[in-house]
N, C-alpha and C positions, 0 to 999 in steps of 0.2 A: 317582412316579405319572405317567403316559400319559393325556392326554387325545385321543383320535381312532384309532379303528381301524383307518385307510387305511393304506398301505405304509411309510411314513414314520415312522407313530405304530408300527407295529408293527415295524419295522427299529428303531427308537430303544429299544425294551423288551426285544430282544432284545440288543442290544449291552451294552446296563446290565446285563444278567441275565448276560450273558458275564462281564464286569465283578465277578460275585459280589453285585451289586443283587436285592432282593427288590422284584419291579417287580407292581403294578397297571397295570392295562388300562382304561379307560372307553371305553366305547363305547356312540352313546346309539341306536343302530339295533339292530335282531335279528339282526344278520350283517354279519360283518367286509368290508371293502373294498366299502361297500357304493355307494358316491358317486363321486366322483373315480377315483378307482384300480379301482374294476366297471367305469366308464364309458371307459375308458383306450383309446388306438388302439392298444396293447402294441406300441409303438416301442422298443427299445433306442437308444436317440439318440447321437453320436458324439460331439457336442459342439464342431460345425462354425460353428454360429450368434452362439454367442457371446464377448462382449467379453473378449480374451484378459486373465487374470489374476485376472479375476470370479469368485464362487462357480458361478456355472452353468459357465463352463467346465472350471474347475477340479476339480470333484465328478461335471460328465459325462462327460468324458473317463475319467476314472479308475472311475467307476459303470460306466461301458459295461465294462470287465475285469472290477469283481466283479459286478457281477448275474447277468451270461453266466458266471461262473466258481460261484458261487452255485448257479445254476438246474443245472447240470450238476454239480455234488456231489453233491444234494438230487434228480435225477430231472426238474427241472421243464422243460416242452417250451421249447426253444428254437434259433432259428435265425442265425448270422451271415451274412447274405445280400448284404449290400450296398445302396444305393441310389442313384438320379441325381437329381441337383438340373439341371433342363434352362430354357434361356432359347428362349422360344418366338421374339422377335425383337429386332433388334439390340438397341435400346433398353439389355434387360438384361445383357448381355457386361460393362459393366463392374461393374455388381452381383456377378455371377458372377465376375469374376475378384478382386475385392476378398473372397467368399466362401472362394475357396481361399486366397489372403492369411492369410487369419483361420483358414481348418485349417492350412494351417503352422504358423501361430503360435501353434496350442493340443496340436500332435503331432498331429493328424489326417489318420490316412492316405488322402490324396484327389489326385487329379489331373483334369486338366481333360483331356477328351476332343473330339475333331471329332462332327460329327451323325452321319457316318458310324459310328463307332465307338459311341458313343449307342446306335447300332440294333443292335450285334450284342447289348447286350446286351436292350434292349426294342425287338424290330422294329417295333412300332407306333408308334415313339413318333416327336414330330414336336420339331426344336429345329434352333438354330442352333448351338448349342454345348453343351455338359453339365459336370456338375461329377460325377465317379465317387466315392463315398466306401464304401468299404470294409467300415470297424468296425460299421456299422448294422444289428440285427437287428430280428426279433419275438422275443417272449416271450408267455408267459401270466401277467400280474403277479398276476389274481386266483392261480391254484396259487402264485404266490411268497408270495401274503397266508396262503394254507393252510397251503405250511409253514411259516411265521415261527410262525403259531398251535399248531402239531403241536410245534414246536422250546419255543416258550414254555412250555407244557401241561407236557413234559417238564422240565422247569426247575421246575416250579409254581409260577409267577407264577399271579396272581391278574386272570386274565381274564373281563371279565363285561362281558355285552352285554346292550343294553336299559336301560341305567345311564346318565342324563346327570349330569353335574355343573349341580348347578340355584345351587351359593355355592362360593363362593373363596376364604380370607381366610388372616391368616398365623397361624402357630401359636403357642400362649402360650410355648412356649418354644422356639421356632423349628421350621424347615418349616412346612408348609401343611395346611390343613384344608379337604377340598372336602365340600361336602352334597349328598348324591345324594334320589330322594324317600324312602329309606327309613333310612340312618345317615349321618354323620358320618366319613369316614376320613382317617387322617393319614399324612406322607406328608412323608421327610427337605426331596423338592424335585418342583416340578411342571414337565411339558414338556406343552403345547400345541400339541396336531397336528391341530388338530380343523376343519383345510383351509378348507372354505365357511364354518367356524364359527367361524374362531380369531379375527377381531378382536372378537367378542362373548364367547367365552371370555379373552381378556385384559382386556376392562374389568370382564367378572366379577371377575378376579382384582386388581381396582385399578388395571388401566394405563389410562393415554390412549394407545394405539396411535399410532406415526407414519403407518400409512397404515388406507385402509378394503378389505373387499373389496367389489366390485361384481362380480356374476354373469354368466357368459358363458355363452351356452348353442351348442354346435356339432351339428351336426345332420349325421346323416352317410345316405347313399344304401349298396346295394351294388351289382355286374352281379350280373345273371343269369345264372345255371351257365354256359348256353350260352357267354357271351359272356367269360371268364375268361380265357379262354386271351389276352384283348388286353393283357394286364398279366402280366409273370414275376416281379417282386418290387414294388419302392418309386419311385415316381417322383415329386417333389416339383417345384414350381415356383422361381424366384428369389423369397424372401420381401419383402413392402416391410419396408424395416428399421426406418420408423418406428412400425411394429404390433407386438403381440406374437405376433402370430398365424403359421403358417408356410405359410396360403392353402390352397386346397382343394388334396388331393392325392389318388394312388392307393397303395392296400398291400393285395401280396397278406398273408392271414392264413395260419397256422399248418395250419388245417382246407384251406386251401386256396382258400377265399373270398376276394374282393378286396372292398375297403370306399373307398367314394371318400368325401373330405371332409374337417373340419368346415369350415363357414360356422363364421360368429362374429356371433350377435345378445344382443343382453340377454336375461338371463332373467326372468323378470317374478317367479321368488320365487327363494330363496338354491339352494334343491334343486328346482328346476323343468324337467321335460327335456320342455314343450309348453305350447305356446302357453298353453293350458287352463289349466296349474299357474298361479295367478294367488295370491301374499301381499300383502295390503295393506299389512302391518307391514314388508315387504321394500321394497317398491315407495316406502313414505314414510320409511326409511329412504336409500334412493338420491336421491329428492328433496330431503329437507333437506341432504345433501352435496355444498358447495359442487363439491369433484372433478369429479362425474359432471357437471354442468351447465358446466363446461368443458371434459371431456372430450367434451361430444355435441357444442357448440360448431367445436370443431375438427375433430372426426371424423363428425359425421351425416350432410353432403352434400361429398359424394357417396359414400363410404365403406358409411357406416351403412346409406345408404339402401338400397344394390345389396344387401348383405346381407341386409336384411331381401326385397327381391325376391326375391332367389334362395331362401330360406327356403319364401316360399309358388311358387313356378314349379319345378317338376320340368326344365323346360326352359332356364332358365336355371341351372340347378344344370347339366345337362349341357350347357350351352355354357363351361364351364368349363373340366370335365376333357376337353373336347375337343380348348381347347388345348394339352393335355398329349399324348392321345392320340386323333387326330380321327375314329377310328371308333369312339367311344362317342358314341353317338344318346340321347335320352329313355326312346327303347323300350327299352335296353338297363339301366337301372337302377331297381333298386325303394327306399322305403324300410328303413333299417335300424334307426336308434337316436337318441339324442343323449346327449350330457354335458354338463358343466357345469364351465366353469372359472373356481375361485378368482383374480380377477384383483385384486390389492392396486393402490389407488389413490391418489394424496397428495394433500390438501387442494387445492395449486394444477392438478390436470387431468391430470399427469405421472404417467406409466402405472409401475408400479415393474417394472423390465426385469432385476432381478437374485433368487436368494433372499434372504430378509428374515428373518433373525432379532434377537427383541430381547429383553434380558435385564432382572430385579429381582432383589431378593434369594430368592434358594430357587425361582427360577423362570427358566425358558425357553424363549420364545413365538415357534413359527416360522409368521411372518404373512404370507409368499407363499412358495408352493410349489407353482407349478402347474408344467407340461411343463419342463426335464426333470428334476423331481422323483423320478417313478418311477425313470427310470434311475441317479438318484444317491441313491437311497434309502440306501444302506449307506453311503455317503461323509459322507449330510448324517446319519446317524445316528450316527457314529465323531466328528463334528464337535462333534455337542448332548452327548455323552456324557464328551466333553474339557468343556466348559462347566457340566456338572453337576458334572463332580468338582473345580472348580477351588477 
């Protein structure tokens, strides 16, 4: 049994179901990929960023070949387009060149470029150096969550939405018994995909979590028709490495629309994409953990704060991506959207930088899976599916 309908929970019931697994679905919304993976910048990420040998590098690199191999079996739109990671001034040159470092060292095919070179491929764009990466697409992950659903259906797994699992407990004679509010189902072994909601579905299920999530909410702008043409693909800034965040950026989308952004503020409930969305029961959960009150500690001034500025100023949102490409003005971008990311936190303030999975008996609980999750959805699902059968 599948706990969470986002990409992940739905890549992991499809691989079980390959497997010859008679797989359930829970999903406690009226529609698949309805959170995290709706709210997605549909990056195929290359897996440039990180710590070589890590599950993230290790599952993006290798996701970026099936998902694009995936989506082009199955029909679904996708593009390998490329991207730059550009250092607006010196400062960041050695970030940037320890960035290519780290694509070496994970097969990431990328090279470092002069500004000149930079511009032939984004003439707008302003830098002292670039980082070219190759492998980086768009996708549409919602059509990937359709056909995972399409694929399932066929299979007849047992998919049902609007279904939360409200108890957890083991079974009298082993596997798990989860209670939804209308029966009882059982179920060899449980997997927890349930993103913004898995460290609450694992103490459901009896654990004490190693970490917490704490909510991010990213807020993104787009141009205006007009002004699209200043952007031809992805242009990303040198990330600070101490964030998990990879700082506002630009992408052109699929339809052809460019989407500049996310910021990164709290979100004041676990599925909150504004300010408005306000849970109390989220809000005094984040308070009594110790984590978040270290982590604001270290990160609120100056960090946090400018975040939250640029959140409510349109204008400081576009003095951002100006330094990226300095003919985007205020005027030139409207409101878009936001998301929200599952961000796993440890008791002492220490942000969890890798995927998180954690195991019981008949159960397998994946407790951070945010960015690049999507992309290595079929890797981290080939993963959980060796742990199931083990």
């Amino acid at each position: 049994m599948v706990i969470g309908g986002g990409i992940v929970g739905l890549a992991v019931a499809w691989e079980l179901s390959k497997r010859g697994q008679d797989v359930t679905v829970l999903e406690k919304e009226v529609r698949w990929a309805a959170h995290q993976t709706g709210h997605n910048s549909n990056v195929v990420h290359a897996g440039l960023y990180y710590k070589p040998g890590s599950f993230k590098a290790r599952m993006s690199v290798a996701g970026n070949r099936s998902i694009v191999d995936f989506a082009r079996q199955y029909g679904v739109p996708v593009e390998v387009c490329g991207k730059l990671v550009v250092a607006t001034e010196a400062a960041e040159l050695p970030a940037l060149a320890t960035l290519a470092e780290r694509a070496e060292a994970n097969g990431v095919p990328a090279k470092q470029v002069s500004p000149a070179e930079a511009r032939e491929y984004e003439p707008e764009v302003a830098c002292v150096g670039a980082l070219r990466v190759e492998s980086t697409g768009i996708i549409d992950y919602e059509a990937v969550c359709a056909t995972l659903v399409r694929l399932l259906d066929e299979a007849d797994a047992d998919l049902r939405l609007n279904t939360a699992a409200l108890g957890i407990r083991p079974g009298r004679h082993g596997g798990v018994e989860v209670a939804t509010a209308t029966e009882v189902l059982r179920a060899d072994a449980l997997v927890n995909c349930a993103g913004l909601q898995s460290d609450r579905v694992a103490e459901l299920a009896g654990l004490t979590p190693s970490a917490r999530i704490v909510p991010f909410r990213g807020e993104y702008y787009e141009l205006k028709p007009e002004r699209r043409h200043l952007v031809r693909g992805l242009i990303y800034p040198v990330p600070d490495p101490t964030l998990p965040f990879l700082g506002v950026h630009l992408t052109r989308m699929l339809d052809g629309s460019v989407h500049a952004g996310p910021n990164a503020v709290l979100a004041l409930r676990r599925e909150g994409y504004r300010w408005a969305d306000v849970s109390p029961k989220d809000l005094a959960d984040v308070a009594r953990f110790p984590g978040a009150w270290r982590l604001a500690k270290k990160y609120a001034f100056p960090t946090g704060l400018e975040e939250v500025r640029r959140s409510f100023s349109k204008k400081r949102f576009a003095a951002s991506l100006a330094r990226l490409v300095p003919a985007v003005t205020e005027h030139d971008i409207v409101r878009h959207g936001s998301g929200v990311r599952a961000q796993a936190l440890r008791p002492d303030g220490s942000l969890v930088d890798d995927f998180l999975i954690e195991t019981a008996r008949d159960q397998v609980h994946v407790l951070n899976a945010p960015s690049p999750a999507a992309t290595s959805a079929l890797e981290i699902a080939r993963h959980i599916a060796d742990e199931v059968s083990v």
